[in-house]
C-alpha positions as CSV (number, residue, x, y, z in Angstrom):
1,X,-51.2,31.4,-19.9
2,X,-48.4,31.3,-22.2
3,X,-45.0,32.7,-21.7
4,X,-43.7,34.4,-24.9
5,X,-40.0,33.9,-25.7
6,X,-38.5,36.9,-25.1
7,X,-39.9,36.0,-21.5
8,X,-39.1,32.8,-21.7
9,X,-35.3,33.6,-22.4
10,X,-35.6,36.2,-19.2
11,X,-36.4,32.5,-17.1
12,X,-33.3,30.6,-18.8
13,X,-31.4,33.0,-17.2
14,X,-28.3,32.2,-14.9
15,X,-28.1,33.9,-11.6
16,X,-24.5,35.4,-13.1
17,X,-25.6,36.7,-16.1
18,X,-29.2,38.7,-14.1
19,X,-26.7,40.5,-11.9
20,X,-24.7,41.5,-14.8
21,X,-28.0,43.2,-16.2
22,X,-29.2,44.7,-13.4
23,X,-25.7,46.2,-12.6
24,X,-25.5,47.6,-16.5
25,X,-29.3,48.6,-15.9
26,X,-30.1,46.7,-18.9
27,X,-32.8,44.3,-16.8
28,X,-34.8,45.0,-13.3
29,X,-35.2,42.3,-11.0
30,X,-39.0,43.8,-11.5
31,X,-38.6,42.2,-14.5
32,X,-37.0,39.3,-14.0
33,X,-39.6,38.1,-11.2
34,X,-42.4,39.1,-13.6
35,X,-41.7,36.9,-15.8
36,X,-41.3,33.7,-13.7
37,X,-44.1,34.3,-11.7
38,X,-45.7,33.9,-15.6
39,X,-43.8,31.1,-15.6
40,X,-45.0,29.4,-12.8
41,X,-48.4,30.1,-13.1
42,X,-48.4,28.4,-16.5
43,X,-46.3,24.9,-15.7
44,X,-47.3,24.1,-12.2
45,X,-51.2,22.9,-13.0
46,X,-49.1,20.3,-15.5
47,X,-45.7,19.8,-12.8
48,X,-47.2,20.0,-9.5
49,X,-43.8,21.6,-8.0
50,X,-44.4,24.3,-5.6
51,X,-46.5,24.4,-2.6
52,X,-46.5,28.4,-3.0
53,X,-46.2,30.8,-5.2
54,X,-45.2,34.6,-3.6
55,X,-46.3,36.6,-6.1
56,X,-46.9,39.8,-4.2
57,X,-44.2,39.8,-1.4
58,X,-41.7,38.5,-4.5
59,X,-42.3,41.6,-6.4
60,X,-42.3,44.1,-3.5
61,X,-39.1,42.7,-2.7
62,X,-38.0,43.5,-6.8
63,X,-39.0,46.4,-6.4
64,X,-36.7,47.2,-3.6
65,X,-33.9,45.3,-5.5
66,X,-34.6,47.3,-8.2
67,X,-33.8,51.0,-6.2
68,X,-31.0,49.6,-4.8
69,X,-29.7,49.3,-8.5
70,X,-31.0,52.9,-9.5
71,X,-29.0,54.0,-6.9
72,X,-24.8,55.2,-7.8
73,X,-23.1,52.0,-9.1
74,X,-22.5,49.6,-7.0
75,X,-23.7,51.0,-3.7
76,X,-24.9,48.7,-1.1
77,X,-25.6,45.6,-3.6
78,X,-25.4,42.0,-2.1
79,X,-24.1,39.4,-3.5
80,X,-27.6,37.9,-5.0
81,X,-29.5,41.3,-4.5
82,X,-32.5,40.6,-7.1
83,X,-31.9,37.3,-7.9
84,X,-35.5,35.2,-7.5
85,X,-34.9,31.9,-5.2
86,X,-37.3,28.5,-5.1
87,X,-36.8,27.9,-1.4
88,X,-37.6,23.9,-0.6
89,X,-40.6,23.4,1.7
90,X,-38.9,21.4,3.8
91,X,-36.1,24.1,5.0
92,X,-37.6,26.5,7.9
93,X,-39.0,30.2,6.7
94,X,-39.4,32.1,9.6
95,X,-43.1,33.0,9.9
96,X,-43.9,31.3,6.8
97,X,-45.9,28.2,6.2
98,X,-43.4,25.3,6.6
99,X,-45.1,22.1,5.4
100,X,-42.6,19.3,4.8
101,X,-45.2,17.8,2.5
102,X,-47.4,16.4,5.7
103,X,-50.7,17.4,7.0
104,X,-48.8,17.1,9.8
105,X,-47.5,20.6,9.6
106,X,-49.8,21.9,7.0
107,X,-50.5,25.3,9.2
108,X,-46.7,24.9,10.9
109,X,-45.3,28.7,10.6
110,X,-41.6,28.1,12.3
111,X,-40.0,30.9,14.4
112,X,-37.1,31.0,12.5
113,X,-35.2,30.3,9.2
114,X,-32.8,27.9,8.2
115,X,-29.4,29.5,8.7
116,X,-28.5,28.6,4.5
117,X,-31.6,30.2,3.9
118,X,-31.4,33.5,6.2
119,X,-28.2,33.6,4.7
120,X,-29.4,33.5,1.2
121,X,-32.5,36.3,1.8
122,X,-29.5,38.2,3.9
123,X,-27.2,38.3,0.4
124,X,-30.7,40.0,-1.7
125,X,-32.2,36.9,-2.6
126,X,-35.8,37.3,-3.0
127,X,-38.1,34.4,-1.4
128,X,-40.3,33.7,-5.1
129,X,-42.3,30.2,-4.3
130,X,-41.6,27.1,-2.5
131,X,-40.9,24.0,-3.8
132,X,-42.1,20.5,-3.0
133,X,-40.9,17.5,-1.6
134,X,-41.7,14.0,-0.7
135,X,-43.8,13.6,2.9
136,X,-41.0,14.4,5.6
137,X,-38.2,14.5,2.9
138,X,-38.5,10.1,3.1
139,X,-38.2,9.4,-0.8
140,X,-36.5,9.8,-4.2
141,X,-39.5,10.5,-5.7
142,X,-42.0,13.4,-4.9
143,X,-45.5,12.9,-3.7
144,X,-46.9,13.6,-0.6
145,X,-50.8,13.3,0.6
146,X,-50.7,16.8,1.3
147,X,-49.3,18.1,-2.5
148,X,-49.8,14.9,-4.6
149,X,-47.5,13.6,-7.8
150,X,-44.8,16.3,-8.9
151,X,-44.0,15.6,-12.1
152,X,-40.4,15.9,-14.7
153,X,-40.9,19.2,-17.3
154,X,-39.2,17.1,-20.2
155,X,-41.7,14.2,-19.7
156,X,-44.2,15.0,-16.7
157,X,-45.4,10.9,-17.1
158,X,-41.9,10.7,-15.1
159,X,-40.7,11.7,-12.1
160,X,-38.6,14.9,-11.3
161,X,-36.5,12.9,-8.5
162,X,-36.7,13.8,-3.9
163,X,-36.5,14.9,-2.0
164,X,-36.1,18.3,-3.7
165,X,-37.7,16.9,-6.4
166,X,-39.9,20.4,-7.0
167,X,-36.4,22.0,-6.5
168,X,-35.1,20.3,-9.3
169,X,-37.9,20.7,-11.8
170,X,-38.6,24.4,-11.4
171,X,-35.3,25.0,-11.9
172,X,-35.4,22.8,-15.7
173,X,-38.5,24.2,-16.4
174,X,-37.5,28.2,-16.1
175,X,-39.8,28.9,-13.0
176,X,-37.1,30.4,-10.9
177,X,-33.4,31.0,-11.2
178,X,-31.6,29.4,-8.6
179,X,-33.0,26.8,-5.7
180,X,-31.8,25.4,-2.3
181,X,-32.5,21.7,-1.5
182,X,-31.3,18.8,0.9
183,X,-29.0,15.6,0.8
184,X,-29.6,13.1,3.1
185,X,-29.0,9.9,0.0
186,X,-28.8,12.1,-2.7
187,X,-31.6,14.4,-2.5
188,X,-30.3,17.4,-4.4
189,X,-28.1,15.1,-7.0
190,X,-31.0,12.8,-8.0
191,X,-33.3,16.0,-8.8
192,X,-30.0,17.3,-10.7
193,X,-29.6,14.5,-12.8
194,X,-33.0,13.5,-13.5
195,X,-33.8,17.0,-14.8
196,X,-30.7,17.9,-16.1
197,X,-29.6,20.6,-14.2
198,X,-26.4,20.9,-11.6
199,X,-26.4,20.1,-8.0
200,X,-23.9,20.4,-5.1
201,X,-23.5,18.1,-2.1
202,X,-21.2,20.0,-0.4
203,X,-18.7,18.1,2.4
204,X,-20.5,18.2,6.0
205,X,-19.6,21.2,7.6
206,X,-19.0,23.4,5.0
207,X,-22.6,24.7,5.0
208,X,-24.4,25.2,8.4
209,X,-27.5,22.5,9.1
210,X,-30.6,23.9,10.3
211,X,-30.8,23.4,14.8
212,X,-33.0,20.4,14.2
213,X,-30.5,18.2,12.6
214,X,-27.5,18.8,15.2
215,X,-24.8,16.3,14.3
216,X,-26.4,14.6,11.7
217,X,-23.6,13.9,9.3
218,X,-26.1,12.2,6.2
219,X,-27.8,15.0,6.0
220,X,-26.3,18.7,3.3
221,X,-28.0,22.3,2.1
222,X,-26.6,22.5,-1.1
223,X,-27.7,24.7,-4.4
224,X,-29.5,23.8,-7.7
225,X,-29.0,25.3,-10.5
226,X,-28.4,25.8,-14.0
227,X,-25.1,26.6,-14.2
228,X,-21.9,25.5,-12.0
229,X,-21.2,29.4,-11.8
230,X,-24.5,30.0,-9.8
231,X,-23.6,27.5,-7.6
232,X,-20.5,29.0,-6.6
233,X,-22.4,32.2,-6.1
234,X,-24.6,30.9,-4.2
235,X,-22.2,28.4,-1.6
236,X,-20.3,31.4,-0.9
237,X,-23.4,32.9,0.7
238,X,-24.4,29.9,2.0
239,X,-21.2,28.0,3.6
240,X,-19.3,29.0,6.5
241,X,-19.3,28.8,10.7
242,X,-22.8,29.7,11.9
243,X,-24.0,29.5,15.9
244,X,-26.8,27.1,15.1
245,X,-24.8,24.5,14.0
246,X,-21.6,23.1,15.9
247,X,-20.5,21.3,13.5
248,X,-20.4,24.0,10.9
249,X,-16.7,25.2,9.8
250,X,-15.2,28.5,10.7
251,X,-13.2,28.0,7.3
252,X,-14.1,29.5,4.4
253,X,-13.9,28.2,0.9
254,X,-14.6,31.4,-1.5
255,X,-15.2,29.8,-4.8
256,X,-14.3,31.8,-7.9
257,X,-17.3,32.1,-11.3
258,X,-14.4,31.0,-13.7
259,X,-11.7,28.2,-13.4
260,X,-8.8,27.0,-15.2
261,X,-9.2,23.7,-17.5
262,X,-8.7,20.3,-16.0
263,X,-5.3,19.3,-18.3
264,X,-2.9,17.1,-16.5
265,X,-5.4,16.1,-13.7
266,X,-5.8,12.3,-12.8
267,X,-9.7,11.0,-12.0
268,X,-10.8,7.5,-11.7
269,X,-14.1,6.1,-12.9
270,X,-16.3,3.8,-11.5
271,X,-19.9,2.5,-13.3
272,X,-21.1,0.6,-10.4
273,X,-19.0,1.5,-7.1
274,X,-18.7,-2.6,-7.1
275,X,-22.3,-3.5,-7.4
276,X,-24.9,-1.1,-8.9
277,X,-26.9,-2.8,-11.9
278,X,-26.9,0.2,-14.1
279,X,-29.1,0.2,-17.5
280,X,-27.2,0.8,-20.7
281,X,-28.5,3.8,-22.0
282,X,-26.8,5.3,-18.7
283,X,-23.6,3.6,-18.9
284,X,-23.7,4.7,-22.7
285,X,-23.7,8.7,-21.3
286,X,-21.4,8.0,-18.6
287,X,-18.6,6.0,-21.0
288,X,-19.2,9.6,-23.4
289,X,-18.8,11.8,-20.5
290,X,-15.1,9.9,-19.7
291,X,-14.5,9.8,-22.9
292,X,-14.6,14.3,-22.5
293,X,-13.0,14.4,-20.1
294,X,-9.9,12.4,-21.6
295,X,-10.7,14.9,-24.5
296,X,-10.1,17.6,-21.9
297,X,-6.2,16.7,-20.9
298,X,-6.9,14.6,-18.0
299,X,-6.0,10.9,-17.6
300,X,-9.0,8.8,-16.2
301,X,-8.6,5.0,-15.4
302,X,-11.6,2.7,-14.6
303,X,-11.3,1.3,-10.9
304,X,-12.9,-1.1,-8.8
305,X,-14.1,0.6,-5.8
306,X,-15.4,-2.7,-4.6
307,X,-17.8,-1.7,-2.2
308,X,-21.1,-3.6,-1.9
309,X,-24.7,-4.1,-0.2
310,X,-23.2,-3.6,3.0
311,X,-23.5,0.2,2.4
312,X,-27.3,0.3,1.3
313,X,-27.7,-2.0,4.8
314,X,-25.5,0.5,6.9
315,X,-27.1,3.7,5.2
316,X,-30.7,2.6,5.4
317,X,-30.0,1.7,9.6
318,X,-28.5,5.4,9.9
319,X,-31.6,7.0,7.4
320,X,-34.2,5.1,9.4
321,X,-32.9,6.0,12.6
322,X,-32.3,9.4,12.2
323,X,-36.2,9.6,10.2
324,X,-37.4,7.4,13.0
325,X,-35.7,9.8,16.3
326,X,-36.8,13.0,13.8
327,X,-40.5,12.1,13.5
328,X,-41.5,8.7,15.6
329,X,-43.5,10.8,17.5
330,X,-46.0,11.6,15.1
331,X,-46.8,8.4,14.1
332,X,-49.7,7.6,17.0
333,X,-51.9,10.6,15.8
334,X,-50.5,10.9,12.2
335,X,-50.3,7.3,11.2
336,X,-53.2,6.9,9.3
337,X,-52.6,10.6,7.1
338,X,-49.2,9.7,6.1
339,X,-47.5,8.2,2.9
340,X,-47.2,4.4,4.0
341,X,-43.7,4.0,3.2
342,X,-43.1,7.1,5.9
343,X,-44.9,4.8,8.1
344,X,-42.9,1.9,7.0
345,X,-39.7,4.1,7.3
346,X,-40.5,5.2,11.1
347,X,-41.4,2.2,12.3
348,X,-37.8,0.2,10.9
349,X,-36.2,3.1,12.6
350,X,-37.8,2.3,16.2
351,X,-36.6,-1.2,16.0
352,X,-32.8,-0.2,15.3
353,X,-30.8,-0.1,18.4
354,X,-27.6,1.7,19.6
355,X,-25.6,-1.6,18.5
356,X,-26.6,-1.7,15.1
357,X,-26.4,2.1,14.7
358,X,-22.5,2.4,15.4
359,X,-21.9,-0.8,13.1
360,X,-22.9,1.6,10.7
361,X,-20.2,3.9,11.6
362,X,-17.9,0.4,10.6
363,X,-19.0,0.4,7.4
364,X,-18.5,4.0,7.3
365,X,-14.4,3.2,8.1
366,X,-14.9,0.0,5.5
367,X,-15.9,2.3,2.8
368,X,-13.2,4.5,3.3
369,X,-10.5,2.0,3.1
370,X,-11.4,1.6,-0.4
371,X,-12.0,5.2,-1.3
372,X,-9.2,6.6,0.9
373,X,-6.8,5.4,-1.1
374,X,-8.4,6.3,-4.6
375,X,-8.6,9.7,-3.5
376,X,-5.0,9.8,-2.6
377,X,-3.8,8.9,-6.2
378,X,-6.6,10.9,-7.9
379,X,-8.3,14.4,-7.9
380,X,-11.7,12.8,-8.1
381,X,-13.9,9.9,-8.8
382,X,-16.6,10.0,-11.2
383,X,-19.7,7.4,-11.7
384,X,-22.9,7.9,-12.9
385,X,-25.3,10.2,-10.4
386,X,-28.9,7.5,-10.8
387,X,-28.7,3.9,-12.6
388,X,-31.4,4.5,-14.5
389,X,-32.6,7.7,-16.7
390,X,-36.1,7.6,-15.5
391,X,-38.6,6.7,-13.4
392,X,-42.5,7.0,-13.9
393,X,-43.9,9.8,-11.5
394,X,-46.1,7.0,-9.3
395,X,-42.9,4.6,-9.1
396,X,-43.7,2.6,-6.1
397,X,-40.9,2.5,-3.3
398,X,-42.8,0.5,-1.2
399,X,-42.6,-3.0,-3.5
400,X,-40.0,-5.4,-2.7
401,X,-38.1,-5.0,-6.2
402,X,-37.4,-3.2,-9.2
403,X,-35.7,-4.5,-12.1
404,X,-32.5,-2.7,-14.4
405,X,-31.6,-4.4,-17.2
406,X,-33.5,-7.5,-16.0
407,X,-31.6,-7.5,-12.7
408,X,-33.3,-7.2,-9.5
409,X,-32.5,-4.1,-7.1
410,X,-34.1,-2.4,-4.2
411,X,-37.5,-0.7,-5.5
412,X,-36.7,1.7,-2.5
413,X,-33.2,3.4,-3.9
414,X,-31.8,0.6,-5.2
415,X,-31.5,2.8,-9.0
416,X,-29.9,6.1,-6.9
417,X,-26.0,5.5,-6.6
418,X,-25.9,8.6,-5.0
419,X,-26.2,7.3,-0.7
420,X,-23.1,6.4,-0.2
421,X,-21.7,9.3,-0.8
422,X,-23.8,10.6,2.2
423,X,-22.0,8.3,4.3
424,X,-18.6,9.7,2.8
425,X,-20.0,12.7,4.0
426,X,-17.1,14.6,4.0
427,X,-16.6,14.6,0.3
428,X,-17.9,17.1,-1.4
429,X,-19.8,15.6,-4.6
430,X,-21.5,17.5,-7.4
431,X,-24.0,16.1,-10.4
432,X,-23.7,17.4,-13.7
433,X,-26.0,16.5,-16.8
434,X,-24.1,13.5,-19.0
435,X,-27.0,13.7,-21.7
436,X,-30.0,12.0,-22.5
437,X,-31.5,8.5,-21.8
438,X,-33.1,6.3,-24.4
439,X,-36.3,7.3,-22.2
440,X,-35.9,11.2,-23.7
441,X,-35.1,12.3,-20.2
442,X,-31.7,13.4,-18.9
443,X,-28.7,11.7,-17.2
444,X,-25.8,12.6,-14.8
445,X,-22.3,12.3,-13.7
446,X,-21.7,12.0,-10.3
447,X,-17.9,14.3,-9.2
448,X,-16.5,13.0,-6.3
449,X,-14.1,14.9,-4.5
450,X,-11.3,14.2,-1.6
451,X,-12.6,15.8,1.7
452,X,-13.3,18.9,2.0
453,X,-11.9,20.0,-1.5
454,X,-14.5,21.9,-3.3
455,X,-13.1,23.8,-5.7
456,X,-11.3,20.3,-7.3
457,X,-14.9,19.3,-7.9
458,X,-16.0,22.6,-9.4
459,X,-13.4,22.6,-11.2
460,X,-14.1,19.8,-12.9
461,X,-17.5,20.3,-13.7
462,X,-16.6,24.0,-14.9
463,X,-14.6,22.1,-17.5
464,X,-17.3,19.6,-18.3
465,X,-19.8,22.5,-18.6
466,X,-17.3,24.3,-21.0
467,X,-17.1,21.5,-22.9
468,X,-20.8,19.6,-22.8
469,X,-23.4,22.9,-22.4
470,X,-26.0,21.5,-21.3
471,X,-28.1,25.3,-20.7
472,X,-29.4,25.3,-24.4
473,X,-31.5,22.4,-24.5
474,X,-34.5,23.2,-22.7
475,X,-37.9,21.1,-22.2
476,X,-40.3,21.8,-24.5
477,X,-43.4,22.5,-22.4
């Protein structure tokens, strides 16, 4: 089924620029969802990126949307009231099918939602299709035995990233208009960047983790999207204190949909964070995106952050621990049904002990004696978001090595410089598109921010936006 244009500009769409139509009456959400339910149904045989598609709920919902804007201007509208959300399949829907991508839960119906995403339905978002992800949220690249091979709209030979890898791709191929995913080593960044879109990492605490994850620092909600402005929009629905999370923050930070230019401000730039191989059509991108930011008014000088494969050691011990006291328990009846590198994950996490955990926390306080001070002279750091600019849809995590620029790495995430930033959890970190790789597929900039400071970081990539817009190249398929 193919979508015609004037349809296909309705999905290119930012969240912004819908509510603006509905509120002038020019557009009804009716509309809106009609359209990327066309969408959807078209591209996912080829992508492979949602698990479910709610056609009839999602337009009964419009519909309701759609009174609430017939109604005297401006009565009773929420903040996203119409606006058509990809929710990931690993984030909780109350009484909906919850899968994480394992036949372990392939009938699971959870007794409540996720308190990001009750908060997004709360603020009018309507619940259009969810979105896959790697078995258990375990990889950067999304398969599952359950769903199979999702695959990257500008190339779907490659992958479109993990763990919110389906998140990532629907929103680059038009089949919703915004998307929630999850961070736990750069699981909403690496979808970002490898499909050219924007995604936010916001600091720990700022948005409330879902009651099964108490404490866990590694682990973020944060939007995708295809603008920075719908990101705001959505983190402030999202963010803020919440009783299912102790850890979540009774501050607020309201972001605003427009922001000043970036003249005068100081960043540093690193291309490896000390040790990184990264291939040279991405440093190519990443020496062009400094070079417009400098264009921009802001000084940028090229650091050495010094860190090295300490972190990857000390992020892995926390990831397989956490995966391992998560999930361990499934493994005597499951074993056999699950990806082997979840097996392979769960089983390096049962042989970590207490010791070797809080060593972690060390390296944690090592890192940050090199960053700390960085972010004390400088409003932000900013590095590539992956190492490479793509990876084939079957790449194997599971083999020993992979190889950038004839260098061997880690095959597991060793071409993701987006970890340890998940153990600098409190620094908020966004990924905007830096271009395109000699591969034809897209490439991003990693903003690092000091803790807790988001709107420095939007800020920022506002100004990139304005500068590089990225919305008006679309995948042709």
């Amino acid at each position: 089924m193919a979508t015609s244009r004037v349809d296909l500009d309705l999905c290119y769409l930012s969240a912004t620029e819908a509510l603006a139509k509905f509120r002038a009456r020019e557009l009804s959400p009716v509309e809106l969802t009609h359209a990327l339910i066309a969408r959807s149904e078209a591209l996912n045989p080829t992508l492979n990126v949602l698990t479910e598609l709610k056609r009839d709920t999602a337009l009964a919902a419009a519909r309701t949307a759609e009174a609430r804007y017939a109604k005297p201007r401006g009565a009773n509208l929420r903040p996203l009231e119409g606006i058509p959300v990809a929710i990931k399949d690993f984030h909780p829907v109350k009484g909906e099918i919850t899968t994480f991508g394992s036949y372990a839960f392939e009938h699971y119906r959870p007794a409540h939602s996720a308190p990001t995403v009750e908060r997004l339905f709360k603020a009018g978002a309507i619940l259009l299709s969810r979105t896959t992800t790697p078995e258990l949220a375990h990889d950067g690249i999304t398969r599952s035995p359950l769903w199979g091979v999702s695959r990257n709209p500008w190339n779907p030979a490659y992958s479109c990233g993990g763990s919110s890898g389906g998140a990532g791709a629907a929103i680059a191929a038009g089949m919703t208009t915004i998307a929630d995913g999850t961070d736990g080593g750069g699981s909403v960044r690496i979808p970002a960047a490898i499909n050219g879109v924007f995604g936010y990492k916001p600091p720990f605490g700022r948005n409330p983790l879902d009651l099964e994850h108490p404490l866990e620092t590694l682990l973020h909600y944060g939007p995708l999207t295809r603008s920075v402005a719908d990101a705001a929009l959505m983190q402030n629905v999202m963010s803020g204190q919440h009783v299912a999370d102790i850890c979540s923050l009774r501050e607020r930070v309201e972001l605003p949909l427009a922001w000043p230019g970036i003249r005068g401000m100081k960043i540093a730039f690193s291309m490896n964070l000390g040790y990184f191989a990264v291939a040279a059509d991405v440093r190519k991108n990443t020496r062009e995106a400094v070079r417009t930011l400098k264009r921009l008014g802001a000084t940028v000088d090229e650091i050495d952050l010094g860190w090295d494969y300490t972190v990857l050691d000390a992020w892995q011990t926390w990831w397989e621990g956490l995966f391992a006291a998560l999930c361990g328990d499934l493994l005597p009846r499951w074993r056999h049904q699950m990806t082997p590198m979840v097996v392979k994950v769960l089983e390096a996490g049962q042989r970590h002990d207490a010791v070797r955990l809080y060593k972690s926390n060390i390296t944690r306080g090592a890192m940050w004696q090199k960053l700390g001070p960085v972010l004390e002279k400088y409003d932000a750091l900013v590095c590539p978001t992956c190492a490479v600019s793509a990876l084939y849809a079957e790449h194997d995590s599971m083999a020993a090595e992979y190889r950038i620029d004839g260098q061997r790495v880690p095959a597991y995430v060793g071409w993701a410089m987006t970890y340890p930033f998940n153990m600098m959890a409190w620094c908020p970190v966004a990924s905007v598109p830096s271009g395109f790789g000699s591969t034809g597929m897209p490439t991003g900039l990693q903003i690092v921010g000091r803790t807790f400071d988001d709107p420095t970081v939007f800020r920022i990539a506002a100004a990139f936006e304005k500068a590089r817009p990225w919305r008006g190249t679309r995948p042709e398929i």
